[in-house]
C-alpha positions as CSV (number, residue, x, y, z in Angstrom):
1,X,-7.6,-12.8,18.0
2,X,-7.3,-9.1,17.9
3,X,-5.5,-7.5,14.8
4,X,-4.3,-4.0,14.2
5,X,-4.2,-2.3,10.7
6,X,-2.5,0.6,9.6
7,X,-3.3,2.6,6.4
8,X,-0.8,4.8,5.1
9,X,-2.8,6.8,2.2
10,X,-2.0,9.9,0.5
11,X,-3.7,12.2,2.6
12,X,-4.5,10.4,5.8
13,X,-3.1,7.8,8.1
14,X,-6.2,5.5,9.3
15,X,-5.6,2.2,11.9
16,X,-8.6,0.0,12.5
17,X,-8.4,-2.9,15.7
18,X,-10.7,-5.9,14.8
19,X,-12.3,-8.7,17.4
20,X,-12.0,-11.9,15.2
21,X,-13.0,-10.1,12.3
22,X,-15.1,-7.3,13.4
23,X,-14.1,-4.0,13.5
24,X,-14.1,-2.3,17.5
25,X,-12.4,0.9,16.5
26,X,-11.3,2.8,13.7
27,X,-9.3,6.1,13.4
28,X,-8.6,8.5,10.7
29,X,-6.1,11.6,10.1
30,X,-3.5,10.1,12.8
31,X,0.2,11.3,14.0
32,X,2.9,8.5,14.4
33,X,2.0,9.4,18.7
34,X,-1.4,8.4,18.3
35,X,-1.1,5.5,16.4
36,X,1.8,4.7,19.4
37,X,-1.2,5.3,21.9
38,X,-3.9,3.0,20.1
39,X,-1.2,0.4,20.3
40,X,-0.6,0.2,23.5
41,X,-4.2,0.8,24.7
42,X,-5.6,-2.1,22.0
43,X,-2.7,-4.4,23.0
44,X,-3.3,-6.4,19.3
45,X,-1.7,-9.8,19.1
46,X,-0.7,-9.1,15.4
47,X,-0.6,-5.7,13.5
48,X,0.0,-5.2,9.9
49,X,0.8,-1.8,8.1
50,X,0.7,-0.8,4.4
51,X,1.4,2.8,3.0
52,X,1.0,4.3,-0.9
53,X,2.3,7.8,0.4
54,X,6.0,6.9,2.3
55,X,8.2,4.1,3.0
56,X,6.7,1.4,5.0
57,X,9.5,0.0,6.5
58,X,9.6,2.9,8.7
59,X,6.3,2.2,10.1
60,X,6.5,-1.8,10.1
61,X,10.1,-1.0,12.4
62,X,8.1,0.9,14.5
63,X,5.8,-1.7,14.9
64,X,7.7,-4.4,15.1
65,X,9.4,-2.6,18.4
66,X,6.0,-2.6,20.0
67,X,5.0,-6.5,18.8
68,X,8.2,-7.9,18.0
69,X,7.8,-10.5,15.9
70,X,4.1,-10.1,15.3
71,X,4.1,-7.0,12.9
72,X,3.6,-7.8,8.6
73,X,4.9,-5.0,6.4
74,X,2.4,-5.6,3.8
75,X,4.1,-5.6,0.1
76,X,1.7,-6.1,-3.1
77,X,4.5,-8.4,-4.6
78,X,5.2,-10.9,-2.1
79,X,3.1,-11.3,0.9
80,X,0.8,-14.4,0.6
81,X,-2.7,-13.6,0.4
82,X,-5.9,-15.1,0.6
83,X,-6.9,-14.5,-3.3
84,X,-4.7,-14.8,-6.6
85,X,-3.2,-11.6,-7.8
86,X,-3.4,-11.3,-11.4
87,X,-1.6,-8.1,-12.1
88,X,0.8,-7.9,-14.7
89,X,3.2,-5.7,-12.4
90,X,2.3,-6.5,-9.0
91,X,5.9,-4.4,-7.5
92,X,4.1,-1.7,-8.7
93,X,0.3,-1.9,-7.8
94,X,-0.5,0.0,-4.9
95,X,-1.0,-1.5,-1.5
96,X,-4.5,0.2,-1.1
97,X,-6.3,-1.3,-4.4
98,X,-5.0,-5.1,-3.8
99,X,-6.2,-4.7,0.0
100,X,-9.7,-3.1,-1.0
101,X,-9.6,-6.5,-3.5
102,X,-8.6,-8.6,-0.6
103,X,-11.8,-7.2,1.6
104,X,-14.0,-7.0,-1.5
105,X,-13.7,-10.6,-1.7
106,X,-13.8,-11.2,1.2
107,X,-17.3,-9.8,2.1
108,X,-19.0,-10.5,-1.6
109,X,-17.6,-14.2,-1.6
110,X,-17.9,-16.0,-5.4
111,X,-19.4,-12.6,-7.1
112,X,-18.0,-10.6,-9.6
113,X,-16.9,-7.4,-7.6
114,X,-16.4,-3.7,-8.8
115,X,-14.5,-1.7,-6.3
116,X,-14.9,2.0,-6.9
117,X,-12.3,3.6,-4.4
118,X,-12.7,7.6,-4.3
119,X,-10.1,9.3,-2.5
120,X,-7.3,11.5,-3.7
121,X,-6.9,8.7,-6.9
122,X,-10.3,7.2,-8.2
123,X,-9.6,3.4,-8.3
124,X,-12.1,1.3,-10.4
125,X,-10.4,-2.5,-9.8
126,X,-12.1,-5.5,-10.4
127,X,-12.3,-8.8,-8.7
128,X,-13.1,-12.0,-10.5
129,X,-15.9,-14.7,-8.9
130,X,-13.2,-16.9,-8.4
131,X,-11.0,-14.6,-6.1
132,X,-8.9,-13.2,-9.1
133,X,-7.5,-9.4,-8.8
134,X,-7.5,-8.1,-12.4
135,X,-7.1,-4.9,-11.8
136,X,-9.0,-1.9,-13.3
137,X,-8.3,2.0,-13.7
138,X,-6.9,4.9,-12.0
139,X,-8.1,8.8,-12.3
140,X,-7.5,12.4,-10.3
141,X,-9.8,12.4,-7.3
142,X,-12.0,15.6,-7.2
143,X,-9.9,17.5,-5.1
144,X,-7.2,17.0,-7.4
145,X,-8.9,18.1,-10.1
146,X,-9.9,21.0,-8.4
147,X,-6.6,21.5,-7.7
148,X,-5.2,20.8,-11.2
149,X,-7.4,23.5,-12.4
150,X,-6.0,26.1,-10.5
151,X,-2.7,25.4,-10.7
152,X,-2.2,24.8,-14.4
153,X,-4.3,27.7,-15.6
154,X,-2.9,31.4,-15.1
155,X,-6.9,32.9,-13.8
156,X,-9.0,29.8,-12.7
157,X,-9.5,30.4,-8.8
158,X,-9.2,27.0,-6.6
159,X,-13.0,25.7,-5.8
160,X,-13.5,23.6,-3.2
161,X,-15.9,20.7,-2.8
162,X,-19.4,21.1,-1.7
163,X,-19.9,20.7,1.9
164,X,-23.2,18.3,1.9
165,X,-21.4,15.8,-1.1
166,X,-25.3,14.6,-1.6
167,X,-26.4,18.0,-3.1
168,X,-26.9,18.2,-6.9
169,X,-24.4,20.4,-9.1
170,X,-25.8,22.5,-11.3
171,X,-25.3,21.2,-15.2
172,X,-24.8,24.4,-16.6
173,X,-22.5,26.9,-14.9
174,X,-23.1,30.5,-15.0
175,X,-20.1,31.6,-13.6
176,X,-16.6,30.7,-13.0
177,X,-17.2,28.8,-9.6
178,X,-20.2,27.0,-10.7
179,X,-18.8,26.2,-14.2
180,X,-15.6,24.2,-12.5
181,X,-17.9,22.8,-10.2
182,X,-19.9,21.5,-12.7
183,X,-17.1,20.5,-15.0
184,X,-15.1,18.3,-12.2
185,X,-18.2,17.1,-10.5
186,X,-20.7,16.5,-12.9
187,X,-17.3,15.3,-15.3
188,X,-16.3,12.9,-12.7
189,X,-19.8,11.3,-11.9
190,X,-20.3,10.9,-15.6
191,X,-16.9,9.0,-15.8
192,X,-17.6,6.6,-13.0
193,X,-20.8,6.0,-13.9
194,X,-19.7,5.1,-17.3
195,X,-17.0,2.6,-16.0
196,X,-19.7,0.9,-13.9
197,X,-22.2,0.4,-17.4
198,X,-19.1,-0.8,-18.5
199,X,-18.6,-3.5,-16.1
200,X,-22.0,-4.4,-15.5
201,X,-22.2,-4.7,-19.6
202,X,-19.4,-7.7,-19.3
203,X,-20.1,-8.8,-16.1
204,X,-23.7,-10.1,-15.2
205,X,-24.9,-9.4,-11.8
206,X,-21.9,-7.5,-10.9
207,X,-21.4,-5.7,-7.5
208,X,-20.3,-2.3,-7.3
209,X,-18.5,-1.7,-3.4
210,X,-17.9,2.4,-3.2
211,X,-14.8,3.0,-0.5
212,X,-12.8,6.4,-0.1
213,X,-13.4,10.3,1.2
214,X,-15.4,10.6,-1.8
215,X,-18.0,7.4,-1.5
216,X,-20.9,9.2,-0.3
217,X,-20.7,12.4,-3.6
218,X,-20.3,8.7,-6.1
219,X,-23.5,6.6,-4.0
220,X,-25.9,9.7,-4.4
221,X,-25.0,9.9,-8.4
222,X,-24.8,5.9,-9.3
223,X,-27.7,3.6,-10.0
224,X,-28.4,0.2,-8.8
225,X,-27.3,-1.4,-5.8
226,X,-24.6,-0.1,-4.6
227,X,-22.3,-1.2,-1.2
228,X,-20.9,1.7,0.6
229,X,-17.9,0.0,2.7
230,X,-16.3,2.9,4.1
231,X,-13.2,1.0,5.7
232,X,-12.8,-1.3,2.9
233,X,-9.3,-0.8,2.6
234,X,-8.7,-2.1,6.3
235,X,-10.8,-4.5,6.4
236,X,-8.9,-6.6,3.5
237,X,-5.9,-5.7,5.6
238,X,-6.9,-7.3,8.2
239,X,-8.0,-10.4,6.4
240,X,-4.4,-10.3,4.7
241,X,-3.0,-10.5,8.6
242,X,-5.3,-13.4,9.0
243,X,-4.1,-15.1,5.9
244,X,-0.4,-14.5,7.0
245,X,-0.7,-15.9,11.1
246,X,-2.8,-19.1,9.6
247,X,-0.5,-20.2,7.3
């Protein structure tokens, strides 16, 4: 069976077409034409879309005109899925962190699974051995704090991120530029490496999956093993799609 899943995020629209349940092709920063194009070129059998940045119904109409009848609009808080969801508000978790669940799951089956999710939010969600979403927290992303910076201070100049995100930041800024870059950088590592001790304190054996823009800044600053899943996020899409055309 070949599947199609769209990612509506905050900053980028991603699809991904799986074989059975390998990924063939993947595609990031798309326009609606594009994502029109892949469609008909792939020629899925089922499709699924989910968004966190605009109404999805939009996007599941506009699939559903190219596969009617084989397109799921996926909503946190009442499509089926293939593990429990134990959120106390699941109308208002965010289709991104239950689908990075979904794929943890998925791929680290009967473990005890931190997803660390770094892209214009930083998502730390947990998922339970026994395929139980607890959920977790939710922080700025470093560009936002970059941003924050600059915008809510009258003098602070807008610093951008570090072009090679493996590169160590200096501790101690001595200057403006290097002193933010230190503070949201250094700050943020310190942070997600202190929710990870955290975890791995209550949680034995605990595996920690890194997904997002960011993952490759968080793998080079975390200890231990560490699963960088880049396309997390569709992959527990498309297992949702599975879930949904076998039941």
């Amino acid at each position: 069976m070949r599947t199609f899943s769209l990612d509506i995020g905050n900053t980028a629209v991603k699809y991904g077409c799986f074989q059975e349940d390998v990924l063939v092709e993947t595609a990031t920063h798309q326009t609606p034409d594009q994502v029109r194009a892949a469609l008909k070129r792939l020629q899925p059998e089922h499709a699924i879309v989910a968004s966190v940045a605009e109404p999805t119904a939009a996007w599941a109409a506009e699939l559903q005109a190219l596969l009617p009848g084989l397109a799921l609009e996926f909503l946190p808080a009442t499509t089926p899925l293939p593990i429990q969801n134990g959120y106390a508000t699941p109308q208002t978790l965010g289709a991104d962190r239950l689908a990075a669940a979904v794929g943890a799951a998925w791929l680290l089956p009967g473990r005890n699974v931190l997803i660390v999710d770094a892209g214009t939010a930083i998502k730390c969600d947990l998922v339970e051995a026994a395929g139980i979403f607890r959920g977790g927290s939710i922080s700025p992303g470093l560009a936002m704090r970059f941003q924050a910076l600059h915008t809510f201070t009258g003098r602070l100049p807008l610093v951008e991120r570090p072009a090679d995100p493996t590169l160590p930041i200096t501790l101690t800024g001595d200057d403006t530029l290097s002193a933010i870059r230190s503070g949201v950088l250094n700050g943020a590592a310190a942070e997600v490496r202190g929710m990870v001790e955290e975890y791995r304190a209550h949680y034995p054996g605990l595996a920690v999956v890194l997904a997002g823009g960011d993952a490759a800044f968080f793998h080079a600053r975390l200890k231990g093993s560490i699963f960088v899943i880049p396309e997390l996020v569709l992959m527990g899409l498309h297992r949702i799609l599975v879930h949904h055309v076998s039941t």
